[in-house]
C-alpha positions in Angstrom: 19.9 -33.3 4.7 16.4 -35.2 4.5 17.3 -38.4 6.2 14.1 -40.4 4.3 14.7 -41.7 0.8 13.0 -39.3 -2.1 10.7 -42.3 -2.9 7.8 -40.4 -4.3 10.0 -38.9 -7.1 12.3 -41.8 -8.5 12.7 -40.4 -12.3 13.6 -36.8 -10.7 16.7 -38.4 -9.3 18.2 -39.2 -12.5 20.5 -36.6 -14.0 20.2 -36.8 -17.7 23.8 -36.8 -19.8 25.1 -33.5 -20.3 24.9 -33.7 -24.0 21.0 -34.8 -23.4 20.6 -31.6 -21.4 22.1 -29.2 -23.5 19.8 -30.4 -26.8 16.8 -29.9 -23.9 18.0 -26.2 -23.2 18.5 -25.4 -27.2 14.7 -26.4 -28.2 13.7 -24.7 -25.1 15.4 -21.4 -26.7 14.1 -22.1 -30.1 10.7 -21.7 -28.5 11.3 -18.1 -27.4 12.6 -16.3 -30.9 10.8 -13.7 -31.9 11.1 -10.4 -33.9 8.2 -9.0 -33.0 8.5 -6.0 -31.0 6.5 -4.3 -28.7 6.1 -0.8 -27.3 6.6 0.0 -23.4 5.3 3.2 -22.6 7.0 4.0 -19.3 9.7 6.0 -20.0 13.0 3.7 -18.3 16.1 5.7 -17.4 18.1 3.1 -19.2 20.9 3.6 -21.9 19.9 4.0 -25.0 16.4 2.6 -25.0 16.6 -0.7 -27.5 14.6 -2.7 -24.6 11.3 -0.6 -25.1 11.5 -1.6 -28.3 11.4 -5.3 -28.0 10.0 -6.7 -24.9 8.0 -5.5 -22.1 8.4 -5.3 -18.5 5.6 -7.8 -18.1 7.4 -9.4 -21.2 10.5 -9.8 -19.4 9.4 -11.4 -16.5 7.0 -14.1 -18.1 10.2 -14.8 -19.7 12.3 -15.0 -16.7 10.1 -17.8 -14.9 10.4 -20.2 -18.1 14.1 -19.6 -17.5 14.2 -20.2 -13.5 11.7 -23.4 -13.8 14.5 -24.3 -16.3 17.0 -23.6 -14.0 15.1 -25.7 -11.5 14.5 -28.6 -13.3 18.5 -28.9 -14.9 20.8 -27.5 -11.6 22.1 -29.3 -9.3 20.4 -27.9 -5.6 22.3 -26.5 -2.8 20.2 -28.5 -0.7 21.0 -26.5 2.8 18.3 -24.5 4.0 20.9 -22.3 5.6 23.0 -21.0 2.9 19.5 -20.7 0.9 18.4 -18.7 3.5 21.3 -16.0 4.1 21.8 -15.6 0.2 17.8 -15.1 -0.3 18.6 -11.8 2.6 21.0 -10.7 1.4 20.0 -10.7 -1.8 16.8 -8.7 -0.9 18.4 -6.5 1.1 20.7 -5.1 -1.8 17.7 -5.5 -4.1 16.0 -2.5 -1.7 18.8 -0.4 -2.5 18.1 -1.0 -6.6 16.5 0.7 -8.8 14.7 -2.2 -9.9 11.6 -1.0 -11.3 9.8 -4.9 -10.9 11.0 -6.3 -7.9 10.2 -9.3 -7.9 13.3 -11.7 -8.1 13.9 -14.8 -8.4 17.1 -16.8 -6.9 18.4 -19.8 -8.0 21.0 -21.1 -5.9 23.6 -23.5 -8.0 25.0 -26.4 -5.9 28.8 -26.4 -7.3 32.3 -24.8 -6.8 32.6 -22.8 -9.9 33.2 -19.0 -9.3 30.1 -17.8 -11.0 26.9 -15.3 -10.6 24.3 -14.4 -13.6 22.1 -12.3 -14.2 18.5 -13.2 -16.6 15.4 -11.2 -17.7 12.8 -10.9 -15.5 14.4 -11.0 -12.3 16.5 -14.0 -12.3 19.5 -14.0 -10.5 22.1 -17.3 -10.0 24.6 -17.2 -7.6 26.7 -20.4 -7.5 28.4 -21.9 -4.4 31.9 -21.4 -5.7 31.1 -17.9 -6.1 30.7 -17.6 -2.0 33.7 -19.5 -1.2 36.1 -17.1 -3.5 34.7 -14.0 -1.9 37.0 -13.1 1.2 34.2 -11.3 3.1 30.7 -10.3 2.8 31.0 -7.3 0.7 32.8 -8.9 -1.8 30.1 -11.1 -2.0 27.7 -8.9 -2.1 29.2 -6.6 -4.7 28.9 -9.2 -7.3 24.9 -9.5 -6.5 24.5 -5.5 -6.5 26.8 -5.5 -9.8 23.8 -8.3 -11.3 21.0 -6.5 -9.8 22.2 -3.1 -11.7 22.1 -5.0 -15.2 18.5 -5.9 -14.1 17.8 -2.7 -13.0 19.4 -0.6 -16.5 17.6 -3.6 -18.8 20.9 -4.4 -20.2 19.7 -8.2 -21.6 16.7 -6.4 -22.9 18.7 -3.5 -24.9 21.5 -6.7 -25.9 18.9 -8.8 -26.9 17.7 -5.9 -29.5 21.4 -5.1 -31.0 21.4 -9.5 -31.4 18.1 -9.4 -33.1 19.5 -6.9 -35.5 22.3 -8.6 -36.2 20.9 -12.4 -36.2 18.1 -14.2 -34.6 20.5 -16.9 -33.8 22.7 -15.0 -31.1 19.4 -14.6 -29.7 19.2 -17.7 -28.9 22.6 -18.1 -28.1 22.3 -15.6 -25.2 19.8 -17.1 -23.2 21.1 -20.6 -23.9 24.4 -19.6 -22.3 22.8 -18.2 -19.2 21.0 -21.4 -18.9 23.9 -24.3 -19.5 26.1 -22.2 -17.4 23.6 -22.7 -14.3 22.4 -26.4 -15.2 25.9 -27.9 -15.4 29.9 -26.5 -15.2 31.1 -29.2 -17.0 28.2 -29.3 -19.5 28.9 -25.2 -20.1 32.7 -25.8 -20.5 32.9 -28.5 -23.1 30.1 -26.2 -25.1 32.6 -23.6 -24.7 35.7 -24.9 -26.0 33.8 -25.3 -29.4 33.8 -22.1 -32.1 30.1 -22.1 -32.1 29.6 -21.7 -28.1 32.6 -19.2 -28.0 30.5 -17.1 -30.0 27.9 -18.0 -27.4 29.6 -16.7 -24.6 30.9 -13.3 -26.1 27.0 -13.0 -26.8 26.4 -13.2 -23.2 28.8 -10.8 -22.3 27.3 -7.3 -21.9 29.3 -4.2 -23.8 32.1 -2.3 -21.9 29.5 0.5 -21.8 27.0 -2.0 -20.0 29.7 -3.3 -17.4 31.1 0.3 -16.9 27.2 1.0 -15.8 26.8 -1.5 -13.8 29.6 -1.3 -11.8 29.3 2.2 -11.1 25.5 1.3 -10.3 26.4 -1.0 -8.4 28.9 0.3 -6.1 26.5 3.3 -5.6 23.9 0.9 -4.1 26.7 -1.4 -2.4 27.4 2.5 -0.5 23.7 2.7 0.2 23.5 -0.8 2.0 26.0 0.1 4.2 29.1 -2.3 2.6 32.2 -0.8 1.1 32.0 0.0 -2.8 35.9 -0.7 -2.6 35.0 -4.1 -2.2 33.7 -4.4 -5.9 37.4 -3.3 -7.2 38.6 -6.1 -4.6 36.4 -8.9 -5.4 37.3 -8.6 -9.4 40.8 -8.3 -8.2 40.3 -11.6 -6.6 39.0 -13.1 -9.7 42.1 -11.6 -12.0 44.6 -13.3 -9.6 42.6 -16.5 -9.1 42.4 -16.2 -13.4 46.7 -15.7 -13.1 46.6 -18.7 -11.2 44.7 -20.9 -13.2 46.1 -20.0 -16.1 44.4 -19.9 -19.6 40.4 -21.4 -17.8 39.2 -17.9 -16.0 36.5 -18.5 -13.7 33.5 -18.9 -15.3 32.4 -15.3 -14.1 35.1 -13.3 -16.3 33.9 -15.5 -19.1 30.7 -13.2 -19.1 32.0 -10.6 -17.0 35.3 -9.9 -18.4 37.4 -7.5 -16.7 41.2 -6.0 -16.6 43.4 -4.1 -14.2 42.3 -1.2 -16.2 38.7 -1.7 -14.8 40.0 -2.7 -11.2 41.9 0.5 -11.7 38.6 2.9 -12.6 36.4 0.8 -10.2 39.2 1.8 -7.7 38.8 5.7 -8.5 35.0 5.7 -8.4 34.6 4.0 -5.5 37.2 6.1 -3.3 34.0 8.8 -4.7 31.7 7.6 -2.6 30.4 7.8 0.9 29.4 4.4 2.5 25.9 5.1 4.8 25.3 3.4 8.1 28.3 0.9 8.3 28.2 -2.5 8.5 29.7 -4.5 10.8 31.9 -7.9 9.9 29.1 -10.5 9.2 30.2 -13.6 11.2 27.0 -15.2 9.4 29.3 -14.4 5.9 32.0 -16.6 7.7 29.9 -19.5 9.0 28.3 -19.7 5.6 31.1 -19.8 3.5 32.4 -22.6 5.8 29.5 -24.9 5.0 30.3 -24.9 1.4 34.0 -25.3 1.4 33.4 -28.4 4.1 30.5 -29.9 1.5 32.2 -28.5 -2.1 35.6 -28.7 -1.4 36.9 -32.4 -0.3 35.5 -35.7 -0.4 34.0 -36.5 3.1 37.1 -38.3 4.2 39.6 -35.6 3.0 37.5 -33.3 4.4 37.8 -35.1 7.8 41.6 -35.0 7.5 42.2 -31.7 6.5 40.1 -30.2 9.4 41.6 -32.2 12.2 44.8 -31.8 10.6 43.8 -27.5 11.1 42.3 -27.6 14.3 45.7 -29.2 15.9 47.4 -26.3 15.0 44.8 -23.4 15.0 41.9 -24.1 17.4 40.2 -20.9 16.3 36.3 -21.1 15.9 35.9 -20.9 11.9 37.9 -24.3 12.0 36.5 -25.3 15.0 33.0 -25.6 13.4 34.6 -26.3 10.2 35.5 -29.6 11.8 32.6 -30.0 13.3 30.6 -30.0 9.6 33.1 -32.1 8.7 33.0 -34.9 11.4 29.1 -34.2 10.1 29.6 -35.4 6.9 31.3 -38.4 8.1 28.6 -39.6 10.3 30.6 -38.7 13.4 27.6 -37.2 14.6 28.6 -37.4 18.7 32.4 -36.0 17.8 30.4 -33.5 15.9 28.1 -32.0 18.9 31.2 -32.0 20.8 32.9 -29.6 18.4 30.3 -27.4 18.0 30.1 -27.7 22.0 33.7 -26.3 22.2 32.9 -22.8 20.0 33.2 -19.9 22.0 30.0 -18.3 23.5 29.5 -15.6 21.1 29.4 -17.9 18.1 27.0 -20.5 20.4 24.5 -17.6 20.5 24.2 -17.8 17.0 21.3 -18.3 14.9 23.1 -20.2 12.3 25.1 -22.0 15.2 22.0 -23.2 16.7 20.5 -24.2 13.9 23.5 -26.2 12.8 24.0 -28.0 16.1 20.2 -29.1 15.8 21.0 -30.5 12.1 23.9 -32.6 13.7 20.8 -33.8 16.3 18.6 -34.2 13.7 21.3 -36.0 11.2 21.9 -38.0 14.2 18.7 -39.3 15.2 18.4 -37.3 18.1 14.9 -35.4 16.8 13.6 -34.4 19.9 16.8 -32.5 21.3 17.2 -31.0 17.6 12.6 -30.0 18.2 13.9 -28.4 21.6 16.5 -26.1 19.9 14.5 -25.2 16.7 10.6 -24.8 18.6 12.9 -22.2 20.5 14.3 -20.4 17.5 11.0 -20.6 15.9 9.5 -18.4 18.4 11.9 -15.7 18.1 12.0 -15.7 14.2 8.8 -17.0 13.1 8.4 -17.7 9.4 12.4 -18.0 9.3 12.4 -20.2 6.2 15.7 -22.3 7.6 14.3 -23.0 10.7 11.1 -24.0 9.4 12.9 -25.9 6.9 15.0 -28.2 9.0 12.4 -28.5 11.8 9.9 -30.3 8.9 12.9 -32.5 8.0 13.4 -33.0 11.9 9.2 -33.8 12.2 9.3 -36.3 9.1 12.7 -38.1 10.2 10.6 -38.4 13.5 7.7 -40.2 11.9 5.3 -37.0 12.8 4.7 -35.9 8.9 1.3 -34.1 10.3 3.1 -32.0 12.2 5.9 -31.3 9.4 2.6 -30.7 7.5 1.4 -27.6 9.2 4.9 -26.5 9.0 5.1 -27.2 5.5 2.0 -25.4 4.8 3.7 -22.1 6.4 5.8 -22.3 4.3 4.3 -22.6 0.6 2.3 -19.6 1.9 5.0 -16.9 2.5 6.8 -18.4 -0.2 5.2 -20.1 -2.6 8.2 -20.7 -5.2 10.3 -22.9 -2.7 10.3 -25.7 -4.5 12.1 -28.0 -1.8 8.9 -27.3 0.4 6.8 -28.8 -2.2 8.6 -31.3 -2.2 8.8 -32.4 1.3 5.2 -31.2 2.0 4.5 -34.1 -1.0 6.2 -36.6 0.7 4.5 -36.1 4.1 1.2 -36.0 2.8 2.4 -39.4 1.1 3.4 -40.5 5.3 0.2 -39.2 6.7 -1.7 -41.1 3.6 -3.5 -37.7 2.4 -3.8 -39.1 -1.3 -5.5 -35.9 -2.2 -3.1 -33.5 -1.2 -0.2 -35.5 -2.1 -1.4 -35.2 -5.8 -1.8 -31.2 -5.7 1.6 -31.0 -4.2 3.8 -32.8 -6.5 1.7 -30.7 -9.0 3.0 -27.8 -7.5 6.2 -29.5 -7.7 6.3 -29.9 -11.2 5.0 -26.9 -12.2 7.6 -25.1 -10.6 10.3 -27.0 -12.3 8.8 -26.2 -15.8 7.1 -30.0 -15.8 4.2 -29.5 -17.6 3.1 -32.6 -19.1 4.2 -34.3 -15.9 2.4 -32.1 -14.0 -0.7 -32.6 -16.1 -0.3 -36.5 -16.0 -0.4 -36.3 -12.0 -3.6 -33.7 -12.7 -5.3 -36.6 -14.6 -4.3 -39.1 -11.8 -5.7 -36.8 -8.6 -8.8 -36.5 -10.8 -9.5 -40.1 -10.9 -9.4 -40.2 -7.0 -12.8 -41.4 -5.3 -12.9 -39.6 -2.3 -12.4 -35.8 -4.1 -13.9 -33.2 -2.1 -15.8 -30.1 -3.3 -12.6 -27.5 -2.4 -10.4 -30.1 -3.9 -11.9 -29.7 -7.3 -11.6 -26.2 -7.3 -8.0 -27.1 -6.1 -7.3 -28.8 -9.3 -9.1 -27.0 -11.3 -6.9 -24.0 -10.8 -4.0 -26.1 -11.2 -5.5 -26.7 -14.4 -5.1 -23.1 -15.2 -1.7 -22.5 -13.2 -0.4 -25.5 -15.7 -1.6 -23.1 -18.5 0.5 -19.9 -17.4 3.5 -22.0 -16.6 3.4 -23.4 -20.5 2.7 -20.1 -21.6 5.7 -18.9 -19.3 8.0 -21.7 -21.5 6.8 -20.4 -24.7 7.3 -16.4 -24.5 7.7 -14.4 -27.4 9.1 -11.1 -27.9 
């Protein structure tokens, strides 16, 4: 949505050939076999209890940020601060209801239409864009989180990564390399697949009927607590068995992991008709307006997309295609026919958050920064240290030649949240605007370090270094970069 060119990153750009990736991920996983168990002393109320036995708490979640920086540094971004935003609340919202023992989560956010969600050790949870547009409404949506969050929560990669040890040290491997090709590239995961070696791989990442019983009935239990409808778990896999009819002998690449029946539909149906849902929610129009933006950007090419909507909105001038056009005249550059659009939408959707925040995209998009400042310095009053607000006004503030300002913004950010990686790497590109050399080295550090680039990272370390003008407090800048570059590698090479 960034208007400017990614000049300070040129090789990040380039998307290595699937093949190339895949050999990447594999050495990556060859790094973190191990048979050496360790004890946990707190007692989990897990089943059986194979995960004490062989990796940590602490264990698992060193583990789980090599895996997201993987993520990071093979999947293709979302790259809208919007939908980001909405699936990082919800997702802690339902994570509240968990019985995560660690809480601390990690999202990753995969920019394609395949109907997928995972689930990783330590925390890591993927949710893919397809995944959002198959869900009919919210809860559906959100039973599929709550369902990965109750693997997380009963260690059930831990206690499958113990019965794989057993049996070989290979499917180890194998387990965690699935996860990962599955979230770096669909195409990459399905030609893997179609070969007798990755089948195996992907029936190792499936957890046992025991496991999926568990955490669906874990699931729905917490879904209840959240105020969503546990039915909606039973409806959403539903979903998946039809769209699976339809497709024919390709399921969605969630059943590949996740496979289900109408005899589970069936059960999920029974236990779910058990429980009482808490404080109700109401219909989430944010569910709707969200699930619009990825079937406008995921769906169609620009120009079909253009088509199609018109084509709707002639016919049915309701609001959900009303500002489904108006994305779509978006995408086309029709930025003025766009404004107009979103104009037109009925006053209760205008009040909006997302609304607003959309119209001042178009503005910005448009090169109309100031109107698109007016709307957002508004917004940021009323939710202050709202990541997509924040977000698109430092876009706004650099595509307006102000990159201090977007700086201070920027900063904000990395603070409350310092693993948002696309605020590194804007906040690295306005220090390069404002001519900050200093701090334009210890951001892209940052940058790298959170996509698992070590020896890049350490390369820009030995570049900042040979800066004349380095400050006292910059030193100790780098110099705990220094150390931060030693976690991260020591991250990438856990053993259990």
């Amino acid at each position: 949505m960034l208007t400017s060119s990614r000049s300070f990153f040129p090789s990040l750009l380039h998307y290595n050939s699937s093949l190339t990736k895949t050999v990447l991920l594999t050495s990556f996983i060859c790094l973190v076999i191990s048979t050496a168990g360790k004890t946990f002393a707190n007692g989990l109320p897990v089943l059986g209890d194979y995960s004490s036995s062989i990796i940590s708490l602490n264990s698992e979640y060193n583990l789980g940020q090599g895996i997201i920086r993987q993520i990071r540094n093979t999947h293709q971004s979302i790259d809208d601060p919007l939908v980001e935003s909405y699936l990082q609340d919800l997702t802690w919202d339902l994570v509240a209801k968990s019985q995560l023992q660690d809480k601390r989560i990690s999202l990753a956010v995969i920019g394609n239409k395949s109907v997928n969600a995972f689930a990783a050790p330590g925390g890591v949870v993927g949710i893919h864009a397809g995944l959002v547009i198959a869900a009919d409404a919210e809860d559906e949506l959100a039973s599929v989180i709550s369902h990965e969050l109750a693997h997380l929560s009963q260690r059930h990669f831990a206690s499958q990564l113990e019965r794989n040890r057993i049996n070989s040290p290979f499917a180890i491997a194998s387990l965690i390399t699935g996860v990962l090709i599955a979230a770096a590239n669909p195409e990459a995961g399905t030609a893997v697949l179609s070969s007798s070696m990755a089948s195996s791989m992907s029936a190792s990442l499936a957890f046992s009927r025991k496991n999926e019983q568990e955490a669906d009935r874990i699931g729905m239990l917490n879904l209840s607590k959240a105020g969503y409808d546990p039915s909606a778990m039973p409806r959403m896999f539903g979903r998946l068995l039809e769209l699976q009819r339809l497709q024919g002998s390709l399921p969605p690449e969630f059943l590949l992991t996740h496979p289900s029946s109408s005899s589970r539909v069936a059960d999920s149906k029974n236990r779910a008709m058990q429980l009482n849902v808490g404080k109700k929610r109401a219909a989430s129009l944010d569910f709707a307006i969200i699930k619009a933006r990825l079937k406008v950007k995921y769906q169609l090419t620009p120009s079909q997309s253009l088509s199609h909507y018109r084509a709707i909105a002639k016919t049915d001038r309701s609001a959900i295609n009303l500002y489904s056009l108006a994305l779509a005249q978006a995408r086309s550059s029709r930025f003025s026919e766009s404004i107009k659009s979103l104009q037109k939408l009925p006053s209760q959707w205008r009040k909006q958050m997302l609304i607003k925040l959309s119209l001042a995209e178009v503005y910005q998009r448009g090169q109309k920064p100031d109107k698109a400042l007016k709307i957002l310095n508004k917004l940021n009053l009323i939710y202050p240290h709202h990541s997509a607000v924040q977000m698109l006004m430092a876009q706004t503030l650099l595509s307006a030649q102000r990159p201090q300002a977007a700086i201070e913004i920027l900063r904000q950010i990395t603070e409350y949240a310092p693993d948002n990686i696309d605020a590194w790497y804007l906040l690295a590109e306005a220090q390069g605007l404002a001519g900050n050399r200093n701090a334009l080295h210890i951001a892209r550090i940052e940058y790298f370090l959170l996509r698992g680039q070590v020896r890049t990272a350490r390369t820009q370390l030995g570049f900042a270094r040979r800066e004349r003008s380095l400050k006292e407090q910059d030193l100790y800048k780098l110099d705990d970069l220094e150390e931060q570059a030693t976690v991260v590698e020591d991250y990438l090479n856990t053993k259990f």
